[in-house]
C-alpha positions in Angstrom: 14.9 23.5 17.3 12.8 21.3 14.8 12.0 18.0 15.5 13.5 15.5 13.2 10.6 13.6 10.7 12.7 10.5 10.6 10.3 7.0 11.1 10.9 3.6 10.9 9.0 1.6 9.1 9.2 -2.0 8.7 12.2 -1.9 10.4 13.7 0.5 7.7 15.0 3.6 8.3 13.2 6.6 6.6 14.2 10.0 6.6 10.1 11.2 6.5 7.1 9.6 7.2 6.4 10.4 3.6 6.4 7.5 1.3 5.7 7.5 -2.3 2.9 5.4 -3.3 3.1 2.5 -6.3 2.3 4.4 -9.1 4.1 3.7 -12.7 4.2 7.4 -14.0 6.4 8.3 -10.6 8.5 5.2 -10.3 9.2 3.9 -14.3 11.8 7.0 -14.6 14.6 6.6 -12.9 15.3 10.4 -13.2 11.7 11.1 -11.5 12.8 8.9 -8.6 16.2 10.9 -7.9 14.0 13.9 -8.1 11.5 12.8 -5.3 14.6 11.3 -3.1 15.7 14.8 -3.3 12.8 16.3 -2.3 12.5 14.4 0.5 10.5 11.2 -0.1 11.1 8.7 3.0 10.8 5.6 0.4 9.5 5.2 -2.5 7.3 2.0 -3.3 7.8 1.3 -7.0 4.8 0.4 -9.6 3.0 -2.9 -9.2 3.8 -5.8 -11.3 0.9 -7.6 -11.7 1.0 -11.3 -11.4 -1.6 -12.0 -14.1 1.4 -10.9 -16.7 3.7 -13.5 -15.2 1.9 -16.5 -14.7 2.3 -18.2 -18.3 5.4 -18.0 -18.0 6.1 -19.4 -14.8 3.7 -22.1 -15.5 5.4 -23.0 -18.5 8.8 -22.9 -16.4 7.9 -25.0 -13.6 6.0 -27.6 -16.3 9.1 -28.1 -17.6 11.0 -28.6 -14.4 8.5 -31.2 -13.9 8.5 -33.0 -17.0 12.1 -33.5 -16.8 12.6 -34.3 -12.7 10.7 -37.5 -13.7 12.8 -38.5 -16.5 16.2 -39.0 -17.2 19.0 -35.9 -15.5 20.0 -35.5 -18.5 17.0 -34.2 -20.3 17.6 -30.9 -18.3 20.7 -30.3 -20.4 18.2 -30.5 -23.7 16.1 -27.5 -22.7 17.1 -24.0 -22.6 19.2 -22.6 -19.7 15.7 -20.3 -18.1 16.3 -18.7 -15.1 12.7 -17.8 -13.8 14.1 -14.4 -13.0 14.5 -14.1 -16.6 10.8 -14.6 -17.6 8.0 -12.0 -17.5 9.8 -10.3 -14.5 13.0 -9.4 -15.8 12.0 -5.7 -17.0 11.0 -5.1 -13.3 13.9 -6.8 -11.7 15.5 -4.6 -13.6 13.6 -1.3 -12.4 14.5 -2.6 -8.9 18.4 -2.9 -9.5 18.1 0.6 -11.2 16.1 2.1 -8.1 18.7 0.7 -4.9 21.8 1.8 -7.5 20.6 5.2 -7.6 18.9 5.9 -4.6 20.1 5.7 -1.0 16.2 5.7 0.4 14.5 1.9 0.8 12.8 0.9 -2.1 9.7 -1.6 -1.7 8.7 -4.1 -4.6 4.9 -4.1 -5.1 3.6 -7.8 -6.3 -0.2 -7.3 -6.9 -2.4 -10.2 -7.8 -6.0 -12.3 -7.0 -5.5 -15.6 -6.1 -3.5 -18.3 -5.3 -0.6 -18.7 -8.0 3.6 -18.2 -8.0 3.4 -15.6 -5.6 6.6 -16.7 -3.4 8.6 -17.5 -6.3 7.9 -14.0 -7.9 8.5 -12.5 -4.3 11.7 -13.8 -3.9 12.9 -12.6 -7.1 11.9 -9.5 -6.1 14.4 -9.8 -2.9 17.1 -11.0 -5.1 16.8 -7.9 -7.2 17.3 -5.6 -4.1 14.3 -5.1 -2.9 13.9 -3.2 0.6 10.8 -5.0 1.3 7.8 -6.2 -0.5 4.4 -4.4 -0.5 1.4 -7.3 -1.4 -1.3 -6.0 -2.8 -4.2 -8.7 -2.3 -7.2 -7.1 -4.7 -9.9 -9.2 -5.9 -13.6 -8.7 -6.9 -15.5 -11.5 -4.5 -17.9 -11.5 -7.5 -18.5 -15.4 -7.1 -21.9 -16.4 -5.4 -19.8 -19.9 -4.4 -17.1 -18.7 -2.3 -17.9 -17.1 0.7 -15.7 -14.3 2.8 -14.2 -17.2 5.1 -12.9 -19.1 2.3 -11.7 -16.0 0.3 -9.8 -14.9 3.2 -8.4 -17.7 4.0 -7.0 -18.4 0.7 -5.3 -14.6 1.3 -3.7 -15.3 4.4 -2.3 -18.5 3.1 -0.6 -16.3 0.0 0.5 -13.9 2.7 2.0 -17.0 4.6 3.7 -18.4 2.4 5.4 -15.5 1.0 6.2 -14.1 4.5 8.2 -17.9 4.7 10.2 -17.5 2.0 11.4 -14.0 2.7 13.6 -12.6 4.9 12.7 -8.7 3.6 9.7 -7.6 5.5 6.2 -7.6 3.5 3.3 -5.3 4.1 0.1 -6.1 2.7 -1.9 -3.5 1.1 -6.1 -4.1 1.7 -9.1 -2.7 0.1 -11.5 -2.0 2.7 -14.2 -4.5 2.0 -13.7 -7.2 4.5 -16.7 -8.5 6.4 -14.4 -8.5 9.6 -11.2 -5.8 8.6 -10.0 -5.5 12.3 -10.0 -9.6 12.3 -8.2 -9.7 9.0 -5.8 -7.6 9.8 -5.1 -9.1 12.9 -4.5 -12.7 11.3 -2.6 -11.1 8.9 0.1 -10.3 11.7 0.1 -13.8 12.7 0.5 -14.7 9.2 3.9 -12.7 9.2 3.0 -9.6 7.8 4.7 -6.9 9.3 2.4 -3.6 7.8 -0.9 -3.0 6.6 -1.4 -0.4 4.1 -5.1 1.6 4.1 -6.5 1.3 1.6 -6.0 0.3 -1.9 -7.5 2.5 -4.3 -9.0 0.8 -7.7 -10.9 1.5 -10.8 -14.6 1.3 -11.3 -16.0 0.9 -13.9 -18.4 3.5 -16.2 -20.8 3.5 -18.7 -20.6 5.5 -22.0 -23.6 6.0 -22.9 -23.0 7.5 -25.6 -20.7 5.1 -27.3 -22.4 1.9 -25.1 -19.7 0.8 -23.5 -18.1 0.2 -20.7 -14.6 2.0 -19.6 -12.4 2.0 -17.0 -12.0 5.7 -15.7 -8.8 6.8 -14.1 -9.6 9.7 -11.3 -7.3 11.2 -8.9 -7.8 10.9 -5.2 -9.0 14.0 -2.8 -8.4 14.8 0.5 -12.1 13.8 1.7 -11.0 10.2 0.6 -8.3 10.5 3.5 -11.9 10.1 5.9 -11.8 6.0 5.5 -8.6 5.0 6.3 -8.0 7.8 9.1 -11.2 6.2 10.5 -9.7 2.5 10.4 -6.2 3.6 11.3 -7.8 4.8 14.3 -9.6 2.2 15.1 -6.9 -0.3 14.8 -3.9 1.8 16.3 -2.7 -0.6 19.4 -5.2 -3.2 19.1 -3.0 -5.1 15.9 0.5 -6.0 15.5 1.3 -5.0 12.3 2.2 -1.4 11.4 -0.4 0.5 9.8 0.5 2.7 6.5 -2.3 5.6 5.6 -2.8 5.7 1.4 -5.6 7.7 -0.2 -5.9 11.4 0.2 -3.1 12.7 1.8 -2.8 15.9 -0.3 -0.7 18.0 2.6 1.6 18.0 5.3 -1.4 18.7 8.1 -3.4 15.3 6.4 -0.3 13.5 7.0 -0.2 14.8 10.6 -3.8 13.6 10.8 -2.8 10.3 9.9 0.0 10.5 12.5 -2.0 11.2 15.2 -4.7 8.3 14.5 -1.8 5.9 14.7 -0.7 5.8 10.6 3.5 4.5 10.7 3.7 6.6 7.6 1.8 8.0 4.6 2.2 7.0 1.4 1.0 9.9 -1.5 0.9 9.7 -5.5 -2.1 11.8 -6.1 -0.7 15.2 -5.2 2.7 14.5 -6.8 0.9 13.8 -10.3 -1.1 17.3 -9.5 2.2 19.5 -8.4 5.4 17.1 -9.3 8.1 16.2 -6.9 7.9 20.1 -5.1 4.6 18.6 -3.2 6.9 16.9 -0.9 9.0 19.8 0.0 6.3 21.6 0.7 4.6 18.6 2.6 7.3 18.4 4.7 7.4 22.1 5.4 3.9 22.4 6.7 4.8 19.8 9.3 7.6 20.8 10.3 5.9 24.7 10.8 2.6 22.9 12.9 4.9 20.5 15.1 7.5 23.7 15.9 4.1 25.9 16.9 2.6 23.4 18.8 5.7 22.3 20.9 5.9 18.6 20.0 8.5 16.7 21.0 8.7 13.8 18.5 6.7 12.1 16.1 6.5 9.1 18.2 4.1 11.9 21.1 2.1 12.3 18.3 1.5 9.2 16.7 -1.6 7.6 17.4 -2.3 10.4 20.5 -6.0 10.7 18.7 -6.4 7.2 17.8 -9.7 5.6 20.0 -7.8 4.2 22.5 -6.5 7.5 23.3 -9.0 9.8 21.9 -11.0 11.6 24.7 -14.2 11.0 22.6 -13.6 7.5 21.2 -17.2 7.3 20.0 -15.9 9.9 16.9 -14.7 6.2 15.2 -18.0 4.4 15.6 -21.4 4.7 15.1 -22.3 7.1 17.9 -20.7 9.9 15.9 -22.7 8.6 12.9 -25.9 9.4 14.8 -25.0 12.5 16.4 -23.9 13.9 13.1 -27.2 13.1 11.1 -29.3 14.3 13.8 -27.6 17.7 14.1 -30.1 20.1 13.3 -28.0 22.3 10.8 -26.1 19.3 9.6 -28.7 18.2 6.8 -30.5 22.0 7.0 -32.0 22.8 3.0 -33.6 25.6 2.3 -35.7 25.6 -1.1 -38.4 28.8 -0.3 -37.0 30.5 -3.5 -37.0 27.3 -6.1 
């Protein structure tokens, strides 16, 4: 008899370990979302909104507030009745409402932003709309030569603090992976309040045209040997933090999802291979599990989670640099052969 997929994450309920990823061509039509519910999605995080968009209007909000809580009560009545729900963030409020209407899988809000600004106020908008839980996605360039890594983070884990206070929806926090101490982060992130970390968030670089001279931003699609970093960290992490750990990037299949399992991932989120093959991805996804769990006798998800993961891996060194070594020094792992150019 076939296991059943079903995971918790956050402390929701998900049919699949399967999640989709924030991505607006998957989550902006509400048709597309009933489509990847049917196929089997476990949840579906919905695009970001992007705090930059938001923050005039909120600042012109709360300066008003301001203004008016040192004059006279009745100057309130003289300015126009603005909810802040109502201000940049009503289009995705609105995407939210849509989403838990139609769809009987959790969805999760993503808020993405840089530094410190309205992040609980937006946040708890976001749980007002419906919103299963909330998905943080901290990305910044540390591009200034002032502000070192401590101070950066800690600014970070104060955002993550505050929001987690003024929630009662459980947040995850999405990370790139360039933190001088990740394992450390992470950890403080749990003691922060955050209840997941998703691995890793994937973001533009940019290129030079060189024949126009200019710079672009250039949109690719992941691949599956992207899936290498975060499988590495997940592992590395697995039982050592207290925060649920999500794999995103590269998960084209239903055996990279198992990998992801078995280094200690709670679930894995995809939006590259659904943009590739549509909503039949999933299906399929979940087929090829299903088919590798049945042939190998597993009992449950929860055996195989984290069963590779270093703590549990009979060669723990494959995480670290040991591996590194061994790899480079192989004698056929660099081997070239250039007699005929």
């Amino acid at each position: 008899m076939s296991i059943p997929l079903t995971t918790n994450y956050l402390g929701l309920e998900l049919a699949s370990p399967i999640v989709v990823g924030a991505a607006a061509p998957l989550s902006s039509d509400l048709h597309r979302l009933e489509q990847l519910e049917q196929e089997g999605a476990g949840a579906v995080v919905l695009r970001s909104l992007f705090l930059e968009q938001i923050e005039r209007d909120w600042q012109e909000w709360i300066h008003h507030q301001h203004l008016c809580s040192e004059s006279h009560p009745e100057a309130l009545s003289y300015l126009p009745a603005v909810d802040p729900q109502h201000l940049g963030l009503e289009g995705y409020l609105e995407e939210i409402r849509r989403a838990r209407e139609a769809l009987s899988i959790p969805v999760i809000a993503s808020l993405n932003g840089t530094h410190s600004g309205h992040w609980s106020e937006a946040a708890q908008a976001l749980q007002q709309a419906g919103a299963s839980a909330i998905e943080l996605n901290l990305y910044s360039v540390p591009s200034s030569t002032s502000c070192t890594s401590a101070e950066l983070e800690a600014e970070q884990l104060e955002i993550v603090r505050q929001v987690c206070n003024a929630l009662s929806v459980p947040v995850a926090v999405k990370l790139s992976p360039w933190y001088t101490g990740l394992a450390a982060m992470i950890r403080a992130l749990a003691v922060a309040g955050a209840r997941g970390a998703v691995l890793f968030n994937r973001v533009l670089q940019p290129e030079i045209d060189i024949d126009t001279i200019s710079t672009e931003a250039h949109l690719e699609l992941s691949h599956g040997s992207e899936q290498r970093l975060p499988l590495r960290w997940i592992g590395l992490l697995h039982g050592r933090v207290a925060v649920e750990l999500a794999a995103s990037t590269g998960n084209e299949n239903g055996r990279d999802v198992l990998r992801m399992l078995m280094v200690g991932a709670q679930i894995c989120q995809v939006v590259s291979a659904l943009l590739r093959h549509g909503p039949g991805a999933l299906q399929r996804m979940r087929e090829e599990m299903q088919q590798w769990l049945d042939d190998n006798h597993i009992e449950s998800l929860a055996s195989l989670r984290g069963s590779l993961s270093q703590q549990r891996n009979p060669s723990p060194e494959a995480f670290e640099r040991a591996q590194y070594l061994r790899a480079l020094s192989s004698s056929g792992a660099l081997a070239v052969d250039w007699s005929e150019r």
